[in-house]
C-alpha positions as CSV (number, residue, x, y, z in Angstrom):
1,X,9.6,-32.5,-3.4
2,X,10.7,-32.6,-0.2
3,X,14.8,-31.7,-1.0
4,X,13.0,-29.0,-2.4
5,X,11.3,-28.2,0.6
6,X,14.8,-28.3,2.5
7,X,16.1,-26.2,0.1
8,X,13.6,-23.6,0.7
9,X,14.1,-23.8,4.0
10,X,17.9,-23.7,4.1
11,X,20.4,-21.4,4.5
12,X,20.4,-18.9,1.2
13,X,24.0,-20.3,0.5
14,X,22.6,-23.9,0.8
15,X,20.6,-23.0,-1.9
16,X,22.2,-21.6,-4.2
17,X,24.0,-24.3,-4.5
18,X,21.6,-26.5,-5.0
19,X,19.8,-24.5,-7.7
20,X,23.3,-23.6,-9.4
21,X,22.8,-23.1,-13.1
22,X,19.2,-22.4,-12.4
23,X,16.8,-19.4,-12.5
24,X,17.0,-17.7,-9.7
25,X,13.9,-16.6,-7.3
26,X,13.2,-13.5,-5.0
27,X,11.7,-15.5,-2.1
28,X,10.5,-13.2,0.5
29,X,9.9,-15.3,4.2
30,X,8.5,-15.7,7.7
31,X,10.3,-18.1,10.5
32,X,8.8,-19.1,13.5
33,X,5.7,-17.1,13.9
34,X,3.9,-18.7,16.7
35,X,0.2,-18.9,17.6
36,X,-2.4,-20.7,19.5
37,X,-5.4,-22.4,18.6
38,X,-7.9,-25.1,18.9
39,X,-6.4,-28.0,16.1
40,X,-7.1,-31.5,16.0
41,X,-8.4,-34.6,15.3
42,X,-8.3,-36.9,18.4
43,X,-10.6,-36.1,21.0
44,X,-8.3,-35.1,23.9
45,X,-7.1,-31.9,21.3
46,X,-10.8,-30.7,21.9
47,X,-11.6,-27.7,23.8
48,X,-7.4,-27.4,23.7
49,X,-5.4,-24.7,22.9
50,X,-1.9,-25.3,21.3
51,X,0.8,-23.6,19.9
52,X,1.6,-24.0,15.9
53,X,4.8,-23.0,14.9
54,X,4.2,-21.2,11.0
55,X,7.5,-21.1,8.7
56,X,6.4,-19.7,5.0
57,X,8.7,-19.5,2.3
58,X,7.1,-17.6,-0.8
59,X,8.5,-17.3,-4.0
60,X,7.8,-14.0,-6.0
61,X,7.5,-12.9,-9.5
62,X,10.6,-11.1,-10.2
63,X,10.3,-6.7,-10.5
64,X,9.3,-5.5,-14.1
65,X,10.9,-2.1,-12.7
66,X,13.1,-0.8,-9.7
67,X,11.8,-1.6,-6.8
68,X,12.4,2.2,-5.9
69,X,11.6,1.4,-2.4
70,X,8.2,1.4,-2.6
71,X,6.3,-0.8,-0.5
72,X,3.3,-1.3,-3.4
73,X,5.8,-3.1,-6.0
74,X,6.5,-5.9,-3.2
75,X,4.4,-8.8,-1.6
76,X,4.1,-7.3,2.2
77,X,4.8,-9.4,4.7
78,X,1.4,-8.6,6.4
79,X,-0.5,-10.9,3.4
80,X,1.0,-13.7,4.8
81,X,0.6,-13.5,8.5
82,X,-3.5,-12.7,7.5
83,X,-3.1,-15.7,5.5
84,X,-2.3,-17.8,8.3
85,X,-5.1,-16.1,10.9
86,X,-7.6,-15.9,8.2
87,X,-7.8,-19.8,7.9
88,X,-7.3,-20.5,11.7
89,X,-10.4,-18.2,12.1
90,X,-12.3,-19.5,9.1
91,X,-13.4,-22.5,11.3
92,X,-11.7,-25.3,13.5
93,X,-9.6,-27.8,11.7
94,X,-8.6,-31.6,12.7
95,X,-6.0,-31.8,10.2
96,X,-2.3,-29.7,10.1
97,X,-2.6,-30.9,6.2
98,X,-5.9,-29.0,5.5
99,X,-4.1,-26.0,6.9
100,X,-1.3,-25.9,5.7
101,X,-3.0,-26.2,2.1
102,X,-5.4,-23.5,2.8
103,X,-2.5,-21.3,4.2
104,X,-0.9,-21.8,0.6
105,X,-4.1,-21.4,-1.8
106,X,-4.3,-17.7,0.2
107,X,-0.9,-16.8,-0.5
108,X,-0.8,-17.8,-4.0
109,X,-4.3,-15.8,-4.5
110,X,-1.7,-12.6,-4.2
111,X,-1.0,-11.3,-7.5
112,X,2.9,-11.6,-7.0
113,X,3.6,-14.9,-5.7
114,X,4.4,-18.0,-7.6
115,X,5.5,-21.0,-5.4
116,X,4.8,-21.3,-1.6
117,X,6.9,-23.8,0.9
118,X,4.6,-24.0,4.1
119,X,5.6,-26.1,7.1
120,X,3.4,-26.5,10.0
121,X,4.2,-27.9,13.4
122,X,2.8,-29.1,16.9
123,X,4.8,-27.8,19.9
124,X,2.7,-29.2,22.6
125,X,1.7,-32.5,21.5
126,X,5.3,-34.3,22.4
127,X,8.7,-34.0,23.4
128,X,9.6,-33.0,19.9
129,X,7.7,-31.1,16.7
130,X,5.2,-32.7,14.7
131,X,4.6,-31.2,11.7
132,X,3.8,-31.2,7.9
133,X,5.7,-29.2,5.0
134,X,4.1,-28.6,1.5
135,X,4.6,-26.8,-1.7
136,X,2.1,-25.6,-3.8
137,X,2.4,-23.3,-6.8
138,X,0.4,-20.9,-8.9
139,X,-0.9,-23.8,-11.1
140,X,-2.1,-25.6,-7.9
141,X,-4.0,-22.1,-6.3
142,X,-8.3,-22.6,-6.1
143,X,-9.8,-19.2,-6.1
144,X,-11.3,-17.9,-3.2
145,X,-14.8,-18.0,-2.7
146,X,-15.6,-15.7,0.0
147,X,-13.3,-12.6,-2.0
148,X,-16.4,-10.8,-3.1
149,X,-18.1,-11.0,0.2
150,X,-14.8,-9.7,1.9
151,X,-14.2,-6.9,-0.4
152,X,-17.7,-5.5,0.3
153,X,-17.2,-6.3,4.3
154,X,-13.9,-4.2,3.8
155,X,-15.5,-1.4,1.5
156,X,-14.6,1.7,3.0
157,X,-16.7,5.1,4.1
158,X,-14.6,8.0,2.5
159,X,-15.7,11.3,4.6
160,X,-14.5,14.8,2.8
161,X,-14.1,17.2,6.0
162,X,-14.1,21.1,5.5
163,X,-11.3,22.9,7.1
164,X,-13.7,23.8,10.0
165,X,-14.5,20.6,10.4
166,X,-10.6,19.6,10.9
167,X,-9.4,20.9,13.9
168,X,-13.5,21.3,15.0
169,X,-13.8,19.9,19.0
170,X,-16.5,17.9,17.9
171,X,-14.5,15.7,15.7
172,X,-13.7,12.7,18.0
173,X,-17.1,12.7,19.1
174,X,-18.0,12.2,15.5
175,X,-15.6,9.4,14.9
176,X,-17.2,7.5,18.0
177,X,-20.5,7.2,15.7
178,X,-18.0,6.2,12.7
179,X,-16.6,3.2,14.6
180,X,-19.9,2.3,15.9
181,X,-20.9,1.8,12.8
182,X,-18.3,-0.8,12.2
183,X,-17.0,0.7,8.9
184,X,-13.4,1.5,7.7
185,X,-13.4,5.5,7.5
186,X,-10.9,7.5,5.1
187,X,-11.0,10.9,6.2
188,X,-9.7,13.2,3.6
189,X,-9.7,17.5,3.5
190,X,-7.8,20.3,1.5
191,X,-5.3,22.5,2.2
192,X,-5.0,24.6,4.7
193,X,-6.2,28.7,4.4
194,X,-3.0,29.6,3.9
195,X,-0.9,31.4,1.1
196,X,1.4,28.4,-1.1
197,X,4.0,28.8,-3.4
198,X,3.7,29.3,-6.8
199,X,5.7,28.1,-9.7
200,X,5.3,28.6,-13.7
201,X,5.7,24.9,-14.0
202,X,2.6,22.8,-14.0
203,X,3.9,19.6,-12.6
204,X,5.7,21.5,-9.8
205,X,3.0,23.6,-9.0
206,X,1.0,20.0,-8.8
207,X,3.4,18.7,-6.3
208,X,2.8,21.9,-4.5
209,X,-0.7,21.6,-3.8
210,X,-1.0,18.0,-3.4
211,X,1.6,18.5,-0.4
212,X,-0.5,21.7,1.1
213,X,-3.3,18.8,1.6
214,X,-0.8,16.1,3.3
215,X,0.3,19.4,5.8
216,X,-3.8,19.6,6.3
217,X,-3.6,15.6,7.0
218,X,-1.1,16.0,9.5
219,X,-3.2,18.6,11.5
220,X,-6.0,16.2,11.4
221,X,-4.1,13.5,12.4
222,X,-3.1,15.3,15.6
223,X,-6.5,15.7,16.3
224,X,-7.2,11.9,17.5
225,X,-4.7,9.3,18.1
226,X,-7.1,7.1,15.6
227,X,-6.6,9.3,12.7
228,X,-3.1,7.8,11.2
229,X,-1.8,9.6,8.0
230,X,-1.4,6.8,5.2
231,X,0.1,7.5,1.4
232,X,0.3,4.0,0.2
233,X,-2.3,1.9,-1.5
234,X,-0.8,-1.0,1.0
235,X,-1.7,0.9,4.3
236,X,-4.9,1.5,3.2
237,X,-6.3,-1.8,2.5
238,X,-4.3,-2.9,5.6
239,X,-6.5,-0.3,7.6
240,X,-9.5,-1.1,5.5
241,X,-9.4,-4.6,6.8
242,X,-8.8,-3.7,10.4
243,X,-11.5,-1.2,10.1
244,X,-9.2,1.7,11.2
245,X,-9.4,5.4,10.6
246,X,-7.2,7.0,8.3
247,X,-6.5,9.9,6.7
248,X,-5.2,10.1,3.1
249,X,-2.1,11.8,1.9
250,X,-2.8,12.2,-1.7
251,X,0.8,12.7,-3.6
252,X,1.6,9.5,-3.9
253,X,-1.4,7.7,-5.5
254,X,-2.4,10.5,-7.7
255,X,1.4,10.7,-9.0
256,X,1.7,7.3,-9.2
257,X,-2.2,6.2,-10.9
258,X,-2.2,4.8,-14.8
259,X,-5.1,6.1,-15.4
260,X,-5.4,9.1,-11.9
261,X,-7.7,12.2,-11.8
262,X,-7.6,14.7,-13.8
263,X,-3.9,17.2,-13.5
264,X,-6.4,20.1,-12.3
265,X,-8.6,18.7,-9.9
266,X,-9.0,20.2,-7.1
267,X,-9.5,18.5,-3.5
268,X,-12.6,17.2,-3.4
269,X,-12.2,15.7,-6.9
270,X,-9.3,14.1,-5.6
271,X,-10.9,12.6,-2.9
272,X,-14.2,11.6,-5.0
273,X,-11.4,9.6,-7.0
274,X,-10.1,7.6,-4.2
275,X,-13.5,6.9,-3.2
276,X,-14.1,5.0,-6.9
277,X,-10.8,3.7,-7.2
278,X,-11.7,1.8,-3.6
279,X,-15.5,0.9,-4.2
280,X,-16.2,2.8,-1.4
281,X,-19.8,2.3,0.4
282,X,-20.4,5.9,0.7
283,X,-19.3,9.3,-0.1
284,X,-19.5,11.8,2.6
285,X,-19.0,15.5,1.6
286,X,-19.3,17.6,4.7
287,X,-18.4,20.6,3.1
288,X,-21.8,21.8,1.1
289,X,-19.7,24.8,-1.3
290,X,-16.9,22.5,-2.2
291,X,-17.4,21.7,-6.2
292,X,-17.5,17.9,-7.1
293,X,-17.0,16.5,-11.0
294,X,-19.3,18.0,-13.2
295,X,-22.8,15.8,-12.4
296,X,-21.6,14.1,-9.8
297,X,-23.3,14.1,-6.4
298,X,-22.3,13.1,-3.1
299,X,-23.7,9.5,-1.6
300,X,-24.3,11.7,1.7
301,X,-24.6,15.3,3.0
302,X,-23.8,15.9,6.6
303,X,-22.0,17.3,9.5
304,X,-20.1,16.2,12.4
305,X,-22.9,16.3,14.7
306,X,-24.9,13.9,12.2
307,X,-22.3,11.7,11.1
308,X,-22.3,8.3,11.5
């Protein structure tokens, strides 16, 4: 195991080398990310706060399709950092060992990777770097218990705002409550009153109105420096988790979904979609003549005065 290890860890011409006549690997990896934290087992690391020095090698299943440059077909770099600060905030370890093999059961809980190198060391605990290096692979992974409770702690308030309400001078106020609440908010409208063009072909004419609603998203965004415009399936549970405010660009996910909303659907539907496809908590239409699916109903009514 451990020239493995070093080969992980080498240079990329070191290793392919090593592994000549072998499969190759996309590894994706993060050097030297350095935090601080209570770790230990003797009693003088108690009530101490020292730096850990993370290097994370992960290797990935290989693209079924072109990567297109699409940041939902790759493992994001983000999973493993959140790996590594969701077990030093899970509770206080004694043991680099336990870490690091918590660190690795995370990462191989992603649907992508395969084989995980973690080394772990100690930068304030001697002259030199004490550490421990592991691998762990798919076979090895435990699942995680707490993923149910952290998808409903992460589930989402999706809010439907008229075109009133978009550029309304009430809106930060409202989004005060929204964060008070402690919930991630997706904020979602239509297009703006305006005239679009028209084309004889469906699909175009599909692209057409799907970007008339991003142009909308963009005015909302410039409402409130908390409102970030996000297209990407990846941005969203990254903002979910971090219990941000976004607002949704549709064009990508709806051209991009298996099995998306209908071809005709109009805003609302659209964002009654996203709302399933992310278990959302709630459903909040504050636009009371918009049409939703045919008997569907809202979770909530309301306006920006009332929302929270």
């Amino acid at each position: 195991m451990s020239d493995r290890i070093s080969q992980a860890f080498g240079h990329p011409i070191e290793r392919a080398e090593a592994l000549a006549g072998a499969e190759p690997r996309d590894r994706i990896s993060l050097r030297d990310y350095v935090t601080e934290v209570e770790i230990g087992a003797f009693q003088q690391e108690r009530g101490l706060r020292q730096r850990l020095r993370f290097n994370v090698v992960v290797e990935v299943q290989s693209a079924s399709a072109p990567l297109a440059d699409d940041v939902d077909r790759v493992l994001s770099y983000d999973r493993v950092t959140e790996a590594i600060e969701a077990e030093l905030t899970t509770e206080r370890l004694n043991l680099l060992e336990t870490l690091a093999e918590r660190v690795a059961h995370r990462i191989l809980h992603e649907p992508r990777a395969e084989r995980v190198f973690v080394r772990i060391e100690k930068l304030d605990r001697g002259p030199g770097a004490l550490g421990v290096e592991i691998m762990r692979s798919r076979a090895d992974a435990q699942p995680l218990a707490e993923e149910e409770a952290e998808e409903a702690q992460h589930a989402p308030r999706v809010v439907y705002l008229s075109n009133a309400d978009v550029t309304a001078p009430g809106l930060p106020a409202a989004l005060d409550r929204l964060q008070a609440a402690g919930l991630p908010t997706i904020l979602c409208c239509g297009p703006a009153e305006l005239a679009s063009p028209r084309s004889r072909v469906d699909l175009a004419q599909r692209r057409i109105d799907l970007l008339a609603i991003e142009q909308n998203a963009w005015v909302l965004a410039g409402q409130d420096a908390r409102c970030v415009v996000v297209n990407t399936r990846t941005e969203l549970d990254w903002a979910m988790k971090h219990a941000q405010v976004s607002v949704w660009a549709p064009s990508k996910m709806v051209l991009d979904a298996v099995e998306g909303p209908a071809r005709d659907a109009g805003p609302v539907e659209l964002a009654y979609w996203l709302a399933g496809e992310l278990s959302a908590e709630r459903f909040v239409l504050l636009d009371p003549d918009a049409p939703l699916p045919e008997g569907e109903t809202p979770a909530a009514h309301g306006d920006l005065e009332t929302l929270a």
